[in-house]
Every structure is written in C-alpha cells, then in structure tokens.
mmCIF file of the N, C-alpha and C atoms, coordinates in Angstrom:
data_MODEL
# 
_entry.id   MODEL 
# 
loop_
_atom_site.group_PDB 
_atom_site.id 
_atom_site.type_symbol 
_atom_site.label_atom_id 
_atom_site.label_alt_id 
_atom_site.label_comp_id 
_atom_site.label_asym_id 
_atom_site.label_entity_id 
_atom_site.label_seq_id 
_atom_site.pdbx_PDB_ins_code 
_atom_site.Cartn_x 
_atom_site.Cartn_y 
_atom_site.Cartn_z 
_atom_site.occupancy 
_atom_site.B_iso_or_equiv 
_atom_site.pdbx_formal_charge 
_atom_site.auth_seq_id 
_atom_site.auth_comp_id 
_atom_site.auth_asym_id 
_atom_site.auth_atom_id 
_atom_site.pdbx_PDB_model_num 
ATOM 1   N N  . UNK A 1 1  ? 0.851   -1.179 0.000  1.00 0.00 ? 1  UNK A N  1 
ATOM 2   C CA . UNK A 1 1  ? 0.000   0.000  0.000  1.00 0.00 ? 1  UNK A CA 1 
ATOM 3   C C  . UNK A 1 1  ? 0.894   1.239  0.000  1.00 0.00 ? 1  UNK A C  1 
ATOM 4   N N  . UNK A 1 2  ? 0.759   2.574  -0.726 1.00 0.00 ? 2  UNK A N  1 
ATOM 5   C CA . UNK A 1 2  ? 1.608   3.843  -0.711 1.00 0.00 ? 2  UNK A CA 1 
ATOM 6   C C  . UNK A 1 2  ? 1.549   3.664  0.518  1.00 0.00 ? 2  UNK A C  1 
ATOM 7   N N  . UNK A 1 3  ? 2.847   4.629  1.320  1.00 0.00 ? 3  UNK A N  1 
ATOM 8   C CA . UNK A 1 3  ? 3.205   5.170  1.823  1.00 0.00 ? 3  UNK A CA 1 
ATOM 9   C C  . UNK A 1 3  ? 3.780   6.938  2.023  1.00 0.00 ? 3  UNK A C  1 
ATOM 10  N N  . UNK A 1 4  ? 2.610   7.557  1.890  1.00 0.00 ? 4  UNK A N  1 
ATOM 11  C CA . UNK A 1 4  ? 3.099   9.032  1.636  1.00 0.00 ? 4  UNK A CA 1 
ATOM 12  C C  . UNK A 1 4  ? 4.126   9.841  3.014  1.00 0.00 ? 4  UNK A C  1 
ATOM 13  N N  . UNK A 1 5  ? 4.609   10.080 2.433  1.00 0.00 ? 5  UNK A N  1 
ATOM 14  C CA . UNK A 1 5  ? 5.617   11.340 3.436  1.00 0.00 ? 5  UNK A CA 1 
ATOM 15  C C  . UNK A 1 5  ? 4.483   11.843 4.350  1.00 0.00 ? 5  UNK A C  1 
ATOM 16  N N  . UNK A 1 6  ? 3.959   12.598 3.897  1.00 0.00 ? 6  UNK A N  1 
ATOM 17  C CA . UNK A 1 6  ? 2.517   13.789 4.180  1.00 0.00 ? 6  UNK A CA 1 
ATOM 18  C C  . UNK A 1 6  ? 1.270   13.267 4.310  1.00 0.00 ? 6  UNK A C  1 
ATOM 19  N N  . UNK A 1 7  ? 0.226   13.556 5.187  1.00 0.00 ? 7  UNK A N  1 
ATOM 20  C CA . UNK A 1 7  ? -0.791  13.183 5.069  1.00 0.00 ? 7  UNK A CA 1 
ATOM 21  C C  . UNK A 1 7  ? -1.485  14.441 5.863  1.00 0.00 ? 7  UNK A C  1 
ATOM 22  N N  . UNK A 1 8  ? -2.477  15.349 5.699  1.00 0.00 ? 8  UNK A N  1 
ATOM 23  C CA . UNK A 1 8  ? -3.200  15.693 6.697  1.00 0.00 ? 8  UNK A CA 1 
ATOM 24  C C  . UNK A 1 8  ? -4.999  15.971 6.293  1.00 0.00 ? 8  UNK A C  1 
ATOM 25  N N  . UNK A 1 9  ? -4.875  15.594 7.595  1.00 0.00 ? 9  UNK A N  1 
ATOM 26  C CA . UNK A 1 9  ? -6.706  15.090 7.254  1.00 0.00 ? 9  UNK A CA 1 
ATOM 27  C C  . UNK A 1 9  ? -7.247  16.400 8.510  1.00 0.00 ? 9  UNK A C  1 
ATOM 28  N N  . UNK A 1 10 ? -8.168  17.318 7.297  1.00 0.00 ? 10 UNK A N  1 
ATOM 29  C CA . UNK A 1 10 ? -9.215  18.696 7.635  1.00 0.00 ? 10 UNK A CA 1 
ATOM 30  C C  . UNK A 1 10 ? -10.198 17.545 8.671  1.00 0.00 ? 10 UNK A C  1 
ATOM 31  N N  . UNK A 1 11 ? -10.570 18.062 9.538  1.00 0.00 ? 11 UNK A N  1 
ATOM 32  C CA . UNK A 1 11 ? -11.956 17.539 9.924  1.00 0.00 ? 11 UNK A CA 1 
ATOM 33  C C  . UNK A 1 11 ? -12.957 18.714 10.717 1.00 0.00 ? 11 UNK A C  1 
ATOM 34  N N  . UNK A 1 12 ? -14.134 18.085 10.682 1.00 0.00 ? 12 UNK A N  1 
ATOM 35  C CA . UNK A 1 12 ? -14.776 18.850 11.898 1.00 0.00 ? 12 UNK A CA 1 
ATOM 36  C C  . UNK A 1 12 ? -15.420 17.718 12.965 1.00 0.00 ? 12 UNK A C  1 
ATOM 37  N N  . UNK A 1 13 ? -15.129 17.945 14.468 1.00 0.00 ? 13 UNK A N  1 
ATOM 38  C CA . UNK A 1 13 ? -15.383 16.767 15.311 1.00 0.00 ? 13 UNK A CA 1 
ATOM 39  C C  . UNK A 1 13 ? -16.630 16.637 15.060 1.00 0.00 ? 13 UNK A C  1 
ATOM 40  N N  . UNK A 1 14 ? -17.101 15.544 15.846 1.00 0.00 ? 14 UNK A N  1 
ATOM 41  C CA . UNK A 1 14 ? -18.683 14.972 15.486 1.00 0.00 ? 14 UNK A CA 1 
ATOM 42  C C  . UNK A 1 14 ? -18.937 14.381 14.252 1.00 0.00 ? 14 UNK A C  1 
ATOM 43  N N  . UNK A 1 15 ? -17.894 14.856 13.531 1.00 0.00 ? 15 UNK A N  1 
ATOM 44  C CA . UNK A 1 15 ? -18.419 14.461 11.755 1.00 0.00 ? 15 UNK A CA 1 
ATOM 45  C C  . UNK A 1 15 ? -18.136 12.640 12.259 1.00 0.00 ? 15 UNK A C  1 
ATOM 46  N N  . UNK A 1 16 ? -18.831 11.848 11.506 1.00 0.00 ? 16 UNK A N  1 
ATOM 47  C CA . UNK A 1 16 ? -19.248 10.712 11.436 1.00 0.00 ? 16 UNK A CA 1 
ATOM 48  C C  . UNK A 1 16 ? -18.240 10.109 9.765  1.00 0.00 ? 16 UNK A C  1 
ATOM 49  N N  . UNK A 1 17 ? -18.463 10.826 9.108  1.00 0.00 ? 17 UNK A N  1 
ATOM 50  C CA . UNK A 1 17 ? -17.458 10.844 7.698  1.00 0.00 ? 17 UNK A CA 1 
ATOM 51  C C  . UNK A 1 17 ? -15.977 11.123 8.566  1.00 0.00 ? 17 UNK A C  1 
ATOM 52  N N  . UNK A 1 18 ? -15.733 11.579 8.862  1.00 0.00 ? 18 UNK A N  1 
ATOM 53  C CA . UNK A 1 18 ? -14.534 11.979 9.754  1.00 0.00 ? 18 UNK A CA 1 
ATOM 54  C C  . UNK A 1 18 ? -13.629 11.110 10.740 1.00 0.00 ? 18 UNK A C  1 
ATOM 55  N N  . UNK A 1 19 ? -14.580 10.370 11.344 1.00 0.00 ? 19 UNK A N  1 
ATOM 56  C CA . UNK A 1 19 ? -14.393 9.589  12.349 1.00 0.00 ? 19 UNK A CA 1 
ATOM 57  C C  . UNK A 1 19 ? -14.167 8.046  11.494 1.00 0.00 ? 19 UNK A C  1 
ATOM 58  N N  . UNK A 1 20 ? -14.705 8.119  10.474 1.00 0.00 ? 20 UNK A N  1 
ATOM 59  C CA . UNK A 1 20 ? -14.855 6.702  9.752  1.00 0.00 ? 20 UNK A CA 1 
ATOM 60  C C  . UNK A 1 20 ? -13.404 7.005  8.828  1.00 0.00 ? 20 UNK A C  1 
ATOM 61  N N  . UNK A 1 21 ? -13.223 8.123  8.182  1.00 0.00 ? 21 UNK A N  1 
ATOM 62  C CA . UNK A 1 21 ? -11.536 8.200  7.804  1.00 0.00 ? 21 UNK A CA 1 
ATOM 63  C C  . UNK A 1 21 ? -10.412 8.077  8.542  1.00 0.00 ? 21 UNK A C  1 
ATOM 64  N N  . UNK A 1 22 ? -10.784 8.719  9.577  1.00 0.00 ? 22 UNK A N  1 
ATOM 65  C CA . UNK A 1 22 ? -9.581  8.081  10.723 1.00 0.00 ? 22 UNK A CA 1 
ATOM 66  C C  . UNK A 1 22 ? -9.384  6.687  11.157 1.00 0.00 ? 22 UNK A C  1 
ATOM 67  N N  . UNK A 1 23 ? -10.778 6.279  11.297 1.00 0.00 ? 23 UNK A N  1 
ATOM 68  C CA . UNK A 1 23 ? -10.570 4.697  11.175 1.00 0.00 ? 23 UNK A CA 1 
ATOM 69  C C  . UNK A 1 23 ? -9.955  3.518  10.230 1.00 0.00 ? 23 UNK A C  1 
ATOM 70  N N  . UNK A 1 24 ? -10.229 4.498  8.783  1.00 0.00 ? 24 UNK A N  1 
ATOM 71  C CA . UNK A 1 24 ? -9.921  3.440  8.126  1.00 0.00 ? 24 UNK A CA 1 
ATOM 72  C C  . UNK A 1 24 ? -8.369  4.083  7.695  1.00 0.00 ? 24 UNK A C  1 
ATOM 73  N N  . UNK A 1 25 ? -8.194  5.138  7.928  1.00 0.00 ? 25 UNK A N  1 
ATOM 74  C CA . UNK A 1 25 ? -6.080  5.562  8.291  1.00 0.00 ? 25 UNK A CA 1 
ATOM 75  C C  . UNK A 1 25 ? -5.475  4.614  9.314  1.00 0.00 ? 25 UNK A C  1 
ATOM 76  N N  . UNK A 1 26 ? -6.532  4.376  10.704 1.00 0.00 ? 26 UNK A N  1 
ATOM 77  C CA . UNK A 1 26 ? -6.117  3.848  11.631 1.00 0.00 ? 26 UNK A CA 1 
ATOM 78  C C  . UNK A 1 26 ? -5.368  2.272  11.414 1.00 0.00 ? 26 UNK A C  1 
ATOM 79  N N  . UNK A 1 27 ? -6.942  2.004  10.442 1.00 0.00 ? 27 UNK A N  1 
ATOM 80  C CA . UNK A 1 27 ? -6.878  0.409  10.184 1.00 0.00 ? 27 UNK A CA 1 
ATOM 81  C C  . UNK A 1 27 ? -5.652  0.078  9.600  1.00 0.00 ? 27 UNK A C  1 
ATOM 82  N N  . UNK A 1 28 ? -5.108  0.866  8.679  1.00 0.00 ? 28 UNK A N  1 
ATOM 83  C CA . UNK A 1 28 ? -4.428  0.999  7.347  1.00 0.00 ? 28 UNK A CA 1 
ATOM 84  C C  . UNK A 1 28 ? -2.941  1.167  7.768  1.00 0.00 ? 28 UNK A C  1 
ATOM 85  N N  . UNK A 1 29 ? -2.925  1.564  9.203  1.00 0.00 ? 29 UNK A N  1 
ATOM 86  C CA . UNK A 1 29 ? -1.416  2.044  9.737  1.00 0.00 ? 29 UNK A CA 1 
ATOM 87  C C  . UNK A 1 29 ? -0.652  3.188  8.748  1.00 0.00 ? 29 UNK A C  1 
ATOM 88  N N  . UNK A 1 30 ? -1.714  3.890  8.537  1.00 0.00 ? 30 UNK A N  1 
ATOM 89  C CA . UNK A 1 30 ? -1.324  5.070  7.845  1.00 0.00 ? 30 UNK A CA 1 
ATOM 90  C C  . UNK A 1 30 ? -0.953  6.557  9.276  1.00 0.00 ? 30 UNK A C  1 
ATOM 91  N N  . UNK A 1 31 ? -0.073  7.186  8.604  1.00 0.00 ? 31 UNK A N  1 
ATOM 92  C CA . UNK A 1 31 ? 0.419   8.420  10.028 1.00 0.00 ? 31 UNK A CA 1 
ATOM 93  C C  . UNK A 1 31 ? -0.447  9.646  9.004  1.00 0.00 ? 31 UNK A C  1 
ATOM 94  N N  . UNK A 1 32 ? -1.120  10.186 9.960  1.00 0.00 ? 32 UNK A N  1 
ATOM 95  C CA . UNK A 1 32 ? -1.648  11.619 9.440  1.00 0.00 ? 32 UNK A CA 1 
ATOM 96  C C  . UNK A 1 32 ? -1.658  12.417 10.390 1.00 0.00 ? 32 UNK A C  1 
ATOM 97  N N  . UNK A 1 33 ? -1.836  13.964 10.242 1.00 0.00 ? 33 UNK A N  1 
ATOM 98  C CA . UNK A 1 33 ? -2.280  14.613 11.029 1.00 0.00 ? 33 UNK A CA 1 
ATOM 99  C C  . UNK A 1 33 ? -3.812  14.851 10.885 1.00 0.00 ? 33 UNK A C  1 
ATOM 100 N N  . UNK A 1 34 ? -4.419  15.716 12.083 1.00 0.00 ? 34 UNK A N  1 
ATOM 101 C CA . UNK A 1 34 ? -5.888  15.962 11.903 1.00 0.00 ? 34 UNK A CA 1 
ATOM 102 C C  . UNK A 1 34 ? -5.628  17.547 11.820 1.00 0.00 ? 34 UNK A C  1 
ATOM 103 N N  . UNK A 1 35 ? -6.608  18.287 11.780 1.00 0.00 ? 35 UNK A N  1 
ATOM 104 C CA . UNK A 1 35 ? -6.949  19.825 11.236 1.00 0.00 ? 35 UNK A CA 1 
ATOM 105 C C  . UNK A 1 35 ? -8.157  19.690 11.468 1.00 0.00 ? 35 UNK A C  1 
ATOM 106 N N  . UNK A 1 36 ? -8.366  20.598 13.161 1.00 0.00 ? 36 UNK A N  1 
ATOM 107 C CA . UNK A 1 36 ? -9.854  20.897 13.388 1.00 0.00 ? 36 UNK A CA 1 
ATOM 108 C C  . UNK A 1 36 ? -9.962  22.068 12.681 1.00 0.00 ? 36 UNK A C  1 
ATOM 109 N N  . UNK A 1 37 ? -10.845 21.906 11.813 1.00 0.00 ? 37 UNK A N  1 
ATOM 110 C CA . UNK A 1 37 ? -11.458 23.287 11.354 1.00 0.00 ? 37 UNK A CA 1 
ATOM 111 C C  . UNK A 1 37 ? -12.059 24.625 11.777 1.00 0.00 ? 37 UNK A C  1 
ATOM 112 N N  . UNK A 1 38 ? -13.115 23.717 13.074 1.00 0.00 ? 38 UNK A N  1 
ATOM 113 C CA . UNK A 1 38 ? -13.719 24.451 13.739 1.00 0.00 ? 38 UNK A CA 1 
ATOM 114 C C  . UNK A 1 38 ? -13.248 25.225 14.958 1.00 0.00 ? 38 UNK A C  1 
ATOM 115 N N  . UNK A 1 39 ? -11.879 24.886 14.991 1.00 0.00 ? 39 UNK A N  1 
ATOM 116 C CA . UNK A 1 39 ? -11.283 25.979 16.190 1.00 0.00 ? 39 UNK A CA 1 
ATOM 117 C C  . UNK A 1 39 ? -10.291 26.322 15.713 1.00 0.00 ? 39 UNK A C  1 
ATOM 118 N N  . UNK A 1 40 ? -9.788  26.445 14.078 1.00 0.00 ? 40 UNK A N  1 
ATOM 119 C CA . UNK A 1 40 ? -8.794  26.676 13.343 1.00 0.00 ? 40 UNK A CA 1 
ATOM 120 C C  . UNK A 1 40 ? -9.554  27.663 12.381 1.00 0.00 ? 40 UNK A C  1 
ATOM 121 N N  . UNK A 1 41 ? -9.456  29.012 12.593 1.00 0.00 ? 41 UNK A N  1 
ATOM 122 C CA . UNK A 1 41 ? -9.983  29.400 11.376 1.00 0.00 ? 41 UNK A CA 1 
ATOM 123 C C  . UNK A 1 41 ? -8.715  29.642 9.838  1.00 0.00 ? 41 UNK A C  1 
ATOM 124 N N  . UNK A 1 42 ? -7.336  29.876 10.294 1.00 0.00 ? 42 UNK A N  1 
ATOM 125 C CA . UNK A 1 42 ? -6.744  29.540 9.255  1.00 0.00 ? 42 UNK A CA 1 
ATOM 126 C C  . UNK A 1 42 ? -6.851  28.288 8.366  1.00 0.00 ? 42 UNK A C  1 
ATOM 127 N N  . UNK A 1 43 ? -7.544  26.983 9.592  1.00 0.00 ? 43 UNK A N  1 
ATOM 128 C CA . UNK A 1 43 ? -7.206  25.782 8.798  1.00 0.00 ? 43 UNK A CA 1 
ATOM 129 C C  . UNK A 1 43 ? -8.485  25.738 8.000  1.00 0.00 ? 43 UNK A C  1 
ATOM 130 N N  . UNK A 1 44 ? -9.251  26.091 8.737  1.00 0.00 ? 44 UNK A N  1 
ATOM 131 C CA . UNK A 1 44 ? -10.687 26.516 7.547  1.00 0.00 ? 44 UNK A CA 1 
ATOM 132 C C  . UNK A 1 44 ? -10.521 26.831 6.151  1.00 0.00 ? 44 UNK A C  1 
ATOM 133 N N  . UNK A 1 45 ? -10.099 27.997 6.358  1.00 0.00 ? 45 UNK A N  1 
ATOM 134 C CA . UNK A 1 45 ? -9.549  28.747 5.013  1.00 0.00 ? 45 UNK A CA 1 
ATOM 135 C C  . UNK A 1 45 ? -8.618  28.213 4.095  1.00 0.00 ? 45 UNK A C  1 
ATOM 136 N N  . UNK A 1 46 ? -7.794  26.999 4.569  1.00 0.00 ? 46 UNK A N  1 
ATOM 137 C CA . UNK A 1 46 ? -6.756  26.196 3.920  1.00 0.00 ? 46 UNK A CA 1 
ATOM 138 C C  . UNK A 1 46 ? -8.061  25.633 2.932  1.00 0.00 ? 46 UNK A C  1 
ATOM 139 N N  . UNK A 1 47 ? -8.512  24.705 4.087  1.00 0.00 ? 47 UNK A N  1 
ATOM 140 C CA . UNK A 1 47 ? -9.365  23.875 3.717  1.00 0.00 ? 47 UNK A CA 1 
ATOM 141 C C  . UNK A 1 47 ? -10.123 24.138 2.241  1.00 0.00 ? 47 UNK A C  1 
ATOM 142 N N  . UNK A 1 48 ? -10.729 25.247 2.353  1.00 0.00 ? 48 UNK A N  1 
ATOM 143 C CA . UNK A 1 48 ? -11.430 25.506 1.292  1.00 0.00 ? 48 UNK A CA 1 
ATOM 144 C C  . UNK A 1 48 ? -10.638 25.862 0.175  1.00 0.00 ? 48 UNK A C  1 
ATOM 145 N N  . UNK A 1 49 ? -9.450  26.722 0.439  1.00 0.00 ? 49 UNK A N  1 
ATOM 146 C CA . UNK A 1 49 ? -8.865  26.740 -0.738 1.00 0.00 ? 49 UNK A CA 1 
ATOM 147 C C  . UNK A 1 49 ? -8.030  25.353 -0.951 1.00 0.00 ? 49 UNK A C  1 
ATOM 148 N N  . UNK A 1 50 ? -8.430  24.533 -1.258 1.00 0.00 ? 50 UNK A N  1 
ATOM 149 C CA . UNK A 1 50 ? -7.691  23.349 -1.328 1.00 0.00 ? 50 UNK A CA 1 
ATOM 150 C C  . UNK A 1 50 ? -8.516  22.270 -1.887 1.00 0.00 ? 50 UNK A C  1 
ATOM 151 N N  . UNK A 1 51 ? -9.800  22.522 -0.754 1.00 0.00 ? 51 UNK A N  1 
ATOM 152 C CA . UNK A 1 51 ? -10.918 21.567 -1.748 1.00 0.00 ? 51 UNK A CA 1 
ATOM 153 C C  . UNK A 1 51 ? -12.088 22.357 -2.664 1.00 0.00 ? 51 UNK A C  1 
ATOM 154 N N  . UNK A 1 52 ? -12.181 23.619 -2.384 1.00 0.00 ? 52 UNK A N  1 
ATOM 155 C CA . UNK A 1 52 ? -13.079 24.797 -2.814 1.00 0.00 ? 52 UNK A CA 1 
ATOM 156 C C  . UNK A 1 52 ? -14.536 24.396 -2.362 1.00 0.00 ? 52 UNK A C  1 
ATOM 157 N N  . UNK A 1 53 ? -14.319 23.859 -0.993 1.00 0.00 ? 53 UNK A N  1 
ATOM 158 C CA . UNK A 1 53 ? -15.817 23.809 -0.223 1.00 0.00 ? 53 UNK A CA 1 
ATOM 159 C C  . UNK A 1 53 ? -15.761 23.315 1.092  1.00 0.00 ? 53 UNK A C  1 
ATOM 160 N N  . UNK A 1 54 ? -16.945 23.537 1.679  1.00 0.00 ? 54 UNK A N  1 
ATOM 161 C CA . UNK A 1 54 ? -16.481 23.405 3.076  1.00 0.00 ? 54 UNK A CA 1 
ATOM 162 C C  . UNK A 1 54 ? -17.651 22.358 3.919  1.00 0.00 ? 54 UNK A C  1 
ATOM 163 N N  . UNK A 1 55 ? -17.032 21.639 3.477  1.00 0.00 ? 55 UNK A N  1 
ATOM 164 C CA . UNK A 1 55 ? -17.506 19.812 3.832  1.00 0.00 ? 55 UNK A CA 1 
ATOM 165 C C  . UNK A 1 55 ? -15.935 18.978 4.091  1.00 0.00 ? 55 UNK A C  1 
ATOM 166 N N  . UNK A 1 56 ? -16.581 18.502 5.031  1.00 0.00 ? 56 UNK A N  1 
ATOM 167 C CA . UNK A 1 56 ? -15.324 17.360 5.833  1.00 0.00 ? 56 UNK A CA 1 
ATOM 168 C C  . UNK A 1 56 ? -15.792 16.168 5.505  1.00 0.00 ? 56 UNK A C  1 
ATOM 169 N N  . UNK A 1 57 ? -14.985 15.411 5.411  1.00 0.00 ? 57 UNK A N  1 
ATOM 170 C CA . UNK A 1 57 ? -13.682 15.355 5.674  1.00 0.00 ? 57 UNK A CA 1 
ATOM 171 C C  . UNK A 1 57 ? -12.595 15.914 4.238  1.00 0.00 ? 57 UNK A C  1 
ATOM 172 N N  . UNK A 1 58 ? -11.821 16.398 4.605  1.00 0.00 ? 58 UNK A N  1 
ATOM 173 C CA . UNK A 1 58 ? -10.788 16.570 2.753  1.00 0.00 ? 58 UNK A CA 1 
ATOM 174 C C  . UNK A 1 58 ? -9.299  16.253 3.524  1.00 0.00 ? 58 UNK A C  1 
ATOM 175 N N  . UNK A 1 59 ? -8.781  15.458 2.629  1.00 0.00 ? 59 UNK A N  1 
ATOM 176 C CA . UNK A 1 59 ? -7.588  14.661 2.689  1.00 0.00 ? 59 UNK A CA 1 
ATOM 177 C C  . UNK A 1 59 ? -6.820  15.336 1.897  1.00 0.00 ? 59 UNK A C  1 
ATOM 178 N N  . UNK A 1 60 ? -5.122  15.390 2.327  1.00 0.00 ? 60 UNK A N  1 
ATOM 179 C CA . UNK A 1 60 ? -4.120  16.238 1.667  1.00 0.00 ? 60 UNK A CA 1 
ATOM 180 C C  . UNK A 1 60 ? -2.692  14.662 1.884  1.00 0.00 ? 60 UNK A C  1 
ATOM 181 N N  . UNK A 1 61 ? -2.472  14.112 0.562  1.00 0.00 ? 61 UNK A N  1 
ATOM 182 C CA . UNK A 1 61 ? -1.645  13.060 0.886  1.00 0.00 ? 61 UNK A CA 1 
ATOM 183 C C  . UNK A 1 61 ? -0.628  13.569 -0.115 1.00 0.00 ? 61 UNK A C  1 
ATOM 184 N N  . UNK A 1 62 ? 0.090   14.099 -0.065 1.00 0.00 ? 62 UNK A N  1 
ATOM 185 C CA . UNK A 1 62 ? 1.045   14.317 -0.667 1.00 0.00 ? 62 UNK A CA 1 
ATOM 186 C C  . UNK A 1 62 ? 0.958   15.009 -1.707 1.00 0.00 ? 62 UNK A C  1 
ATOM 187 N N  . UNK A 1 63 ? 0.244   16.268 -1.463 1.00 0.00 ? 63 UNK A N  1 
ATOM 188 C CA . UNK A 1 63 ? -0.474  17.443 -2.118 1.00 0.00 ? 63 UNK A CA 1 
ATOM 189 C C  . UNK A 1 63 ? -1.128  16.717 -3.383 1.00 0.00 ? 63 UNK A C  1 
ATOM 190 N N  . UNK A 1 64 ? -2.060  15.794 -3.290 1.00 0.00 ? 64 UNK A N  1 
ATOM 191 C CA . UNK A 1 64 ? -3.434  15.748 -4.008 1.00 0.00 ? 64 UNK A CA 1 
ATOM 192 C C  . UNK A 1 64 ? -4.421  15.986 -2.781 1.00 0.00 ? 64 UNK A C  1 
ATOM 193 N N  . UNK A 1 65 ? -5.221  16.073 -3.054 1.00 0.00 ? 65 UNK A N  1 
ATOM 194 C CA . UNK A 1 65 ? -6.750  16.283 -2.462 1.00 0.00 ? 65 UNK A CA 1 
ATOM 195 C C  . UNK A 1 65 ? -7.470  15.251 -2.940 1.00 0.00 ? 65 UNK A C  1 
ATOM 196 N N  . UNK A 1 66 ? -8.261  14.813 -1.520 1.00 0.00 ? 66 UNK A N  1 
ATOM 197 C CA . UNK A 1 66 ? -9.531  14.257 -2.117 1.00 0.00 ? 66 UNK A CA 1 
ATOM 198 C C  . UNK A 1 66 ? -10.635 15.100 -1.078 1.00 0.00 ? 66 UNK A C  1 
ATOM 199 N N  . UNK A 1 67 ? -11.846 15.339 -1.343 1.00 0.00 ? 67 UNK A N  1 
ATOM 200 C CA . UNK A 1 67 ? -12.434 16.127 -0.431 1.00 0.00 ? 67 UNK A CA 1 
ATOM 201 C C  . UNK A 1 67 ? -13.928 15.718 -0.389 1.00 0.00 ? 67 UNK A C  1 
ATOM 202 N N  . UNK A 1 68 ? -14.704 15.975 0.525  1.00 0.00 ? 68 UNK A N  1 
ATOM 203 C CA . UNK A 1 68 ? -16.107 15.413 1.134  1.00 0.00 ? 68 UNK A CA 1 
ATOM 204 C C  . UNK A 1 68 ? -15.969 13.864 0.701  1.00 0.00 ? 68 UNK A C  1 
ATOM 205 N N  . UNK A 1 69 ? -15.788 13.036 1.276  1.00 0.00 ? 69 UNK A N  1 
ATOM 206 C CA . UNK A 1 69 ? -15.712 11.803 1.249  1.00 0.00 ? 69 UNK A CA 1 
ATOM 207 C C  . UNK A 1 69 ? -16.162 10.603 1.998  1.00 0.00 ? 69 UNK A C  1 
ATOM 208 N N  . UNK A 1 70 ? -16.621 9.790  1.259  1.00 0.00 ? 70 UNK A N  1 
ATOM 209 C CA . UNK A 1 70 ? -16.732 8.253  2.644  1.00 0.00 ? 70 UNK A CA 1 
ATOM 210 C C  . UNK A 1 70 ? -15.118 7.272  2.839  1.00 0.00 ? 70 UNK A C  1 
ATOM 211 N N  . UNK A 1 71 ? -15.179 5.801  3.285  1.00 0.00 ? 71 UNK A N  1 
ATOM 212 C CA . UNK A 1 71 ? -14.291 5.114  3.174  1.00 0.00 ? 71 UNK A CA 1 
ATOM 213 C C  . UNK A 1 71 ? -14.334 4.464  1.892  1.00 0.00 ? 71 UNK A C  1 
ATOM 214 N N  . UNK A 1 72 ? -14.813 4.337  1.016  1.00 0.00 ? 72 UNK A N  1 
ATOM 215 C CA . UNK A 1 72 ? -15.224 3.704  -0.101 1.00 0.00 ? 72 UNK A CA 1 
ATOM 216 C C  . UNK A 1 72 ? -14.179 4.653  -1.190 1.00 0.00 ? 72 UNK A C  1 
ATOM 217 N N  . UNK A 1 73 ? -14.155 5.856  -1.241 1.00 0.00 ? 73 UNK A N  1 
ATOM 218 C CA . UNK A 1 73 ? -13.656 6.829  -2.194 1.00 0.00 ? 73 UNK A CA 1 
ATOM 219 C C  . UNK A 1 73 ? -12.276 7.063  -1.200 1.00 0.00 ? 73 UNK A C  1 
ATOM 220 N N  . UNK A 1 74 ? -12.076 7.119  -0.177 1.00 0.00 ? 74 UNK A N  1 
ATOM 221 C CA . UNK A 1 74 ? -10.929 7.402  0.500  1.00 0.00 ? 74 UNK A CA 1 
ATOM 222 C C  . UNK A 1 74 ? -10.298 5.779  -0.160 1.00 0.00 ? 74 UNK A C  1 
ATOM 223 N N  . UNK A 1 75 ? -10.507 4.842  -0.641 1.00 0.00 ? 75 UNK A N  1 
ATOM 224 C CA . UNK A 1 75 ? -10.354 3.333  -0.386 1.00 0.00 ? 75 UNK A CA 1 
ATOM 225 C C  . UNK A 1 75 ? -9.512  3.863  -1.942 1.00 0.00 ? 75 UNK A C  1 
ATOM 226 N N  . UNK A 1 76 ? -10.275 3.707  -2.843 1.00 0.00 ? 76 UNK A N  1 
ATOM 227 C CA . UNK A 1 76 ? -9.825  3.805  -4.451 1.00 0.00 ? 76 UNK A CA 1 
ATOM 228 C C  . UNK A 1 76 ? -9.042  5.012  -4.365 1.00 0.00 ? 76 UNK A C  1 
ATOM 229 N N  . UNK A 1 77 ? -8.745  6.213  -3.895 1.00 0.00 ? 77 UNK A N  1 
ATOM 230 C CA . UNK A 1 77 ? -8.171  7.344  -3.876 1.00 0.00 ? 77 UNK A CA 1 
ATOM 231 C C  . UNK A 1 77 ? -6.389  6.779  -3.754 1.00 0.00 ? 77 UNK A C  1 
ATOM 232 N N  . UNK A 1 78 ? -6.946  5.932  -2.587 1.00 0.00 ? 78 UNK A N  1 
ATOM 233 C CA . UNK A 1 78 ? -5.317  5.487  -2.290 1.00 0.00 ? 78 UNK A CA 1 
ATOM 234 C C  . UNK A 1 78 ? -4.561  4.387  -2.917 1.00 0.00 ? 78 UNK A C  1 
ATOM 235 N N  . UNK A 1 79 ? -5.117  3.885  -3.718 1.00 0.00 ? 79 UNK A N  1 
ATOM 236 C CA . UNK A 1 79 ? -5.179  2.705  -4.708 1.00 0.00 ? 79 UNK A CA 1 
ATOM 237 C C  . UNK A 1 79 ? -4.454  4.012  -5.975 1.00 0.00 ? 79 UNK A C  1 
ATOM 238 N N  . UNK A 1 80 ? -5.403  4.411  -6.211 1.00 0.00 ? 80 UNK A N  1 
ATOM 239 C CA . UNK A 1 80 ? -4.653  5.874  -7.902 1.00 0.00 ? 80 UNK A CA 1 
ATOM 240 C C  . UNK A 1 80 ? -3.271  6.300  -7.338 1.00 0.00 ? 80 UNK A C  1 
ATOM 241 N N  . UNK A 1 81 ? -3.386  6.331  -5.947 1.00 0.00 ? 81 UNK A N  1 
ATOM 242 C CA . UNK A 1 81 ? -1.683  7.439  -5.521 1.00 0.00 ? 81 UNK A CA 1 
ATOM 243 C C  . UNK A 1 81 ? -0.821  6.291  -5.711 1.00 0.00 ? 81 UNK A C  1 
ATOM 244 N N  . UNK A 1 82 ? -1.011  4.967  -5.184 1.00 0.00 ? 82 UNK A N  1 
ATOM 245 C CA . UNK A 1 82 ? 0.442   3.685  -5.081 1.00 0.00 ? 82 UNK A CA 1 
ATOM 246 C C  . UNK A 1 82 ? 0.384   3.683  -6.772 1.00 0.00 ? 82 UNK A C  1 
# 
C-alpha cells in the first residue's frame, strides 16, 4: 500500500465521515495529522482553498486532495496514488 511522506486530514469533530476516515487511516497504519477546522480558522480557510468547499472530511496526501468523502472513495483514492 503507498506510503506518503505527508498526510493531513481537515476535519470537523462529530463528523461521522470523519471519524470513519480516521478509522480506516487507523486500520491501514497510515500516520496523518488531523486539522480541526472548527477551532482553526486559518485551517478553515486552507481547507477551502484546497478543496473549494467546506464539507469534511478533505484529505491532503502528498499534495493531491480528495475532499467530502466516505471510506469507499478514500479506499480507491489510495489505490490511484500507489
């Protein structure tokens, strides 16, 4: 499975999409960081300029983006990067 240098994952807590990407990073023994949005307003503003909307979860793996997502599209996303 890739192994990216970089990983950081936007979230907003409570998100349920959010919690299920970390899980399946978790599962995956993948290293990321998280980015609360909601008490980050710079990371907000990343956020959007990066995915150009402001829905969580959006993933930054080695400067691609994938953004508003389930585990299903986070799944094939990382499949296109290896």
């Amino acid at each position: 499975m890739y192994q990216p240098s970089t990983v950081r994952l936007f979230i907003k807590p409570f998100c349920g999409w959010c919690a299920d990407a970390m899980e399946w990073l978790d599962r995956n023994q993948m290293k990321y960081n998280t980015v609360d949005v909601t008490s980050d307003s710079a990371a907000w503003d990343e956020m959007i300029r990066l995915s150009g909307q402001t829905c969580a979860p959006v993933i930054e793996v080695d400067g691609e983006i994938l953004a508003d997502f389930g585990v299903d599209e986070l799944a094939r996303f990382w499949e296109e990067l290896g």
